[in-house]
matplotlib code that plots the C-alpha trace (Angstrom):
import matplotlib.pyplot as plt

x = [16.8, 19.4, 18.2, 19.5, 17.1, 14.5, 14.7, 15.1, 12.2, 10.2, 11.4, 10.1, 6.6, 6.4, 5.3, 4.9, 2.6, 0.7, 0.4, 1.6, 3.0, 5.2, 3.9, 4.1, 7.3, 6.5, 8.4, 7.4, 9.9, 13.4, 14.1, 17.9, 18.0, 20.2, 20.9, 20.1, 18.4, 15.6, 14.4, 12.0, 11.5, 8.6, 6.6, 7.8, 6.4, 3.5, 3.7, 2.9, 5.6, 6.9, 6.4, 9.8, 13.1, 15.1, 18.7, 20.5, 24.1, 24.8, 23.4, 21.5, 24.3, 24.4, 27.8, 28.7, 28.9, 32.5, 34.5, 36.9, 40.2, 41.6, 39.9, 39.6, 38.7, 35.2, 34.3, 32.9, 29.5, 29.6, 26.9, 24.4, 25.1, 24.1, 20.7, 19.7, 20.4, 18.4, 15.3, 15.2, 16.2, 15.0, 11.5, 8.6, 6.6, 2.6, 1.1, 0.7, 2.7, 6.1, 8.8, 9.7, 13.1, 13.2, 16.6, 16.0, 17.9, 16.6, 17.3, 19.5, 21.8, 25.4, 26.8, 26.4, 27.2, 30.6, 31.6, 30.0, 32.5, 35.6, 34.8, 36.1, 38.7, 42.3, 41.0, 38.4, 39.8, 36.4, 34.5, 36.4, 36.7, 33.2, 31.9, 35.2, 31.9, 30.4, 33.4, 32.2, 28.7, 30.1, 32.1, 29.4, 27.2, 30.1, 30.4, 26.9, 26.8, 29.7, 27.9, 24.8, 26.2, 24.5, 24.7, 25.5, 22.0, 21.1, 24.6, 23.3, 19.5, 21.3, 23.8, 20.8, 19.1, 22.3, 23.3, 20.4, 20.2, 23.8, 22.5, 19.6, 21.8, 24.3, 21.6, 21.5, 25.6, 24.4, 22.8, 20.3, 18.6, 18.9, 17.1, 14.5, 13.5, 14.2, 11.5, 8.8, 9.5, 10.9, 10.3, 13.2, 12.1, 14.2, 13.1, 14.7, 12.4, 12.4, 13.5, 11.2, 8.1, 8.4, 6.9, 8.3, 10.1, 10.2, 12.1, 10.6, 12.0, 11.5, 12.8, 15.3, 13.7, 12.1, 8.5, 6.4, 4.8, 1.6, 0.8, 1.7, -0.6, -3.7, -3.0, -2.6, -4.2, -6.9, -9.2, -6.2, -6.3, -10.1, -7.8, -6.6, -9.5]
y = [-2.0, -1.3, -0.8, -3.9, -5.9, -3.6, -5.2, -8.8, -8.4, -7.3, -10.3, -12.9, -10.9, -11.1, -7.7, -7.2, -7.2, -10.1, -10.0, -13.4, -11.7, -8.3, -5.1, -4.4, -3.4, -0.8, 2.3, 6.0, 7.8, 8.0, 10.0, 10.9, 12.3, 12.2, 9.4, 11.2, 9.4, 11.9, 11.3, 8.2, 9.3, 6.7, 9.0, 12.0, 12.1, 10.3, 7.2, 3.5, 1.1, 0.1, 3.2, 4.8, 4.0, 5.8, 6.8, 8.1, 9.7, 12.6, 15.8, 14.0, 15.0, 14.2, 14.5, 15.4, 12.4, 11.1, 9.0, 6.4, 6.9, 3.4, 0.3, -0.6, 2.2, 3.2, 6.5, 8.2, 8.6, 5.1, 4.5, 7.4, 6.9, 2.8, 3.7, 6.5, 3.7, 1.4, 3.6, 4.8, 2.5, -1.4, 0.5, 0.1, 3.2, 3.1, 4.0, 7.6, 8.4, 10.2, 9.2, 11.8, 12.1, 14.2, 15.8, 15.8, 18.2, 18.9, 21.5, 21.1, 18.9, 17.8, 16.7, 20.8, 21.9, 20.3, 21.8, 25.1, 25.3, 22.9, 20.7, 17.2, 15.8, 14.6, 11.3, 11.6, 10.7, 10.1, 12.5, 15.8, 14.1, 13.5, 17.4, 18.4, 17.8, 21.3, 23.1, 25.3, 25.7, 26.8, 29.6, 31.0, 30.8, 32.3, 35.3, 36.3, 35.8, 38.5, 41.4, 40.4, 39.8, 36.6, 34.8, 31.2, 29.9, 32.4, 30.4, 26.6, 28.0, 29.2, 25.6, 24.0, 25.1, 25.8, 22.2, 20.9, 23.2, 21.7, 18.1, 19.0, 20.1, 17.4, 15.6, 16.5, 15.6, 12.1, 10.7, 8.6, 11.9, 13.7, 11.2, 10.5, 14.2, 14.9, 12.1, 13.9, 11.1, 12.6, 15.3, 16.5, 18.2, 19.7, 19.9, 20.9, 18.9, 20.6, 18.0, 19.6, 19.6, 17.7, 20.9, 20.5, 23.7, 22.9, 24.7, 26.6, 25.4, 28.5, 31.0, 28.4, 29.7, 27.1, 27.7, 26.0, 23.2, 23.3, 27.0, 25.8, 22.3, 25.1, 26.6, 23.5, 20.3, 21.6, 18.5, 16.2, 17.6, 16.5, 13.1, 14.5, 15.9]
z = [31.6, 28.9, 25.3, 24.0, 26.9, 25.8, 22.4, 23.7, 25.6, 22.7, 20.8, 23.5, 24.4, 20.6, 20.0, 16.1, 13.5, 13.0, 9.4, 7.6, 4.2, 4.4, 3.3, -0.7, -2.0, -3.9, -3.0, -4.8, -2.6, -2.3, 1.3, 2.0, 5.4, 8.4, 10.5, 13.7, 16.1, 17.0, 13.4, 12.6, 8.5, 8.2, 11.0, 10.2, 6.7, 7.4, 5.1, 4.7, 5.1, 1.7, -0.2, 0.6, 0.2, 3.0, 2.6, 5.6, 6.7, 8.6, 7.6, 4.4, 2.6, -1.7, -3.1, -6.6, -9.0, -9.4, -11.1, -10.2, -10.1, -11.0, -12.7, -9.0, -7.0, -5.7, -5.8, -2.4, -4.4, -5.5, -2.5, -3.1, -7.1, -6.5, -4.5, -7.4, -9.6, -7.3, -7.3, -11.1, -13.3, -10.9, -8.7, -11.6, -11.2, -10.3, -13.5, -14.5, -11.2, -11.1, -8.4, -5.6, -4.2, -1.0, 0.4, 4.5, 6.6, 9.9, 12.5, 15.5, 13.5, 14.6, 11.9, 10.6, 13.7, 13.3, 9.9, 11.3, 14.5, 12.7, 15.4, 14.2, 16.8, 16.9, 16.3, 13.8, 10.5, 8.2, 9.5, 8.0, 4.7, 4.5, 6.0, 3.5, 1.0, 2.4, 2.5, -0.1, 1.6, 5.1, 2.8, 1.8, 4.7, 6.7, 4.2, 4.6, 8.6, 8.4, 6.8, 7.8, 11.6, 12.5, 15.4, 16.4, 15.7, 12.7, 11.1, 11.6, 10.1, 7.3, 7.3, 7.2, 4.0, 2.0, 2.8, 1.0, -1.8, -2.5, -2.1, -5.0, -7.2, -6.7, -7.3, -11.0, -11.7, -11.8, -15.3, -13.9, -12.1, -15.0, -17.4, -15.0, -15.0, -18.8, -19.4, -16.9, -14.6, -11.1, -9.1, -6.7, -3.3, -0.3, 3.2, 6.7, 9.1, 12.8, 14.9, 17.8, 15.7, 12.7, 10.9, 7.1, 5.5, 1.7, -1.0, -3.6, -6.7, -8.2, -5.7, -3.9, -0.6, 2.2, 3.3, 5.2, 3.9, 5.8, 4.0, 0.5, 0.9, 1.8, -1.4, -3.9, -1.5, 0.0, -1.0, 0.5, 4.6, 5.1, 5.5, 8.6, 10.0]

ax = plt.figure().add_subplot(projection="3d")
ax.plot(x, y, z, "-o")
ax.set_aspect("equal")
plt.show()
């Protein structure tokens, strides 16, 4: 049975929620991630339908705000600069809550392992312009794997994490981010899910170094994991 039949059949056995009403829009999380297919973002992080926003492309990328370059051009951050838009200034906030936006890379990704091997073919046209975005990234990633003599998979660990770093600070070329977190209303966090697992590395804001998330919630949730007993 081919997938489309799957979902056909699925359709006529009418299996779905029976629910009359949707779920609540009310969305406190704005999750870019990638759009690869081993990733479900509602599972993975473990939340009710209707409290996140997902954004996804390949390799969760965030490019630098830009501006047009005529009355009727769109910028290639028009889309990501619309959604940030979307979420800050149109998504009412629960009261006394801040808004979240997570930057989702995951291990094993292709669209990195492209710009780490150049490996866009003769007839891709979009798809170097768009990893052209990490150029810089892949420099320095490249640089490091040189003195430091890393191998193939040492190189996409290190793709991984310096591809989101870029995405958060991106993040903050755009004026909507940057009010949002000037008026204590946002908080800005970077994973690299493993695709295997689903175990969470998350930044450090402070150090700019990923750790896992499941030793930092001991230390500042411990009340919160007798909800997953």
């Amino acid at each position: 049975m081919s997938i489309m039949d799957k979902i056909r059949l699925r359709q006529e056995l009418g299996v779905w929620p029976s629910a009359a009403t949707p779920p609540e829009h009310r969305p406190e999380i704005l999750y870019i991630g990638c759009v690869d297919a081993r990733l479900d973002p509602i599972d993975d992080i473990g939340i009710d339908k209707g409290k996140a926003l997902i954004f996804r492309n390949i390799g969760a990328l965030v490019r630098r705000n830009e501006s047009a370059t005529s009355a009727d051009s769109v910028p290639p951050s028009a889309s990501i600069g619309a959604v940030l838009e979307f979420f800050l200034n149109h998504i009412p906030a629960a009261p006394a809550q801040v808004k979240h936006i997570i930057i989702s890379g995951h291990t094993d990704c292709g669209g990195l392992q492209a710009c780490q091997h150049n490996a866009c073919g003769e007839h891709d046209h979009y798809l170097p312009l768009y990893l052209d975005s990490l150029k810089s990234v892949r420099a320095k990633v490249m640089a490091e794997a040189k003195i430091k003599g890393w191998n193939d998979a040492d190189i996409l660990h290190a793709l991984e994490k310096e591809s989101v770093r870029q995405s958060v600070a991106n993040l903050l070329t755009y004026p909507v981010v940057q009010r949002a977190l000037d008026d204590g209303l946002l908080e800005i966090h970077g994973w690299v899910i493993d695709t295997a697992t689903q175990r969470i590395a998350e930044m450090n804001p402070a150090t700019l170094e990923f750790e896992p998330m499941a030793e930092r919630a001991q230390d500042k949730n411990p009340d919160v994991r007798a909800g997953y007993g």
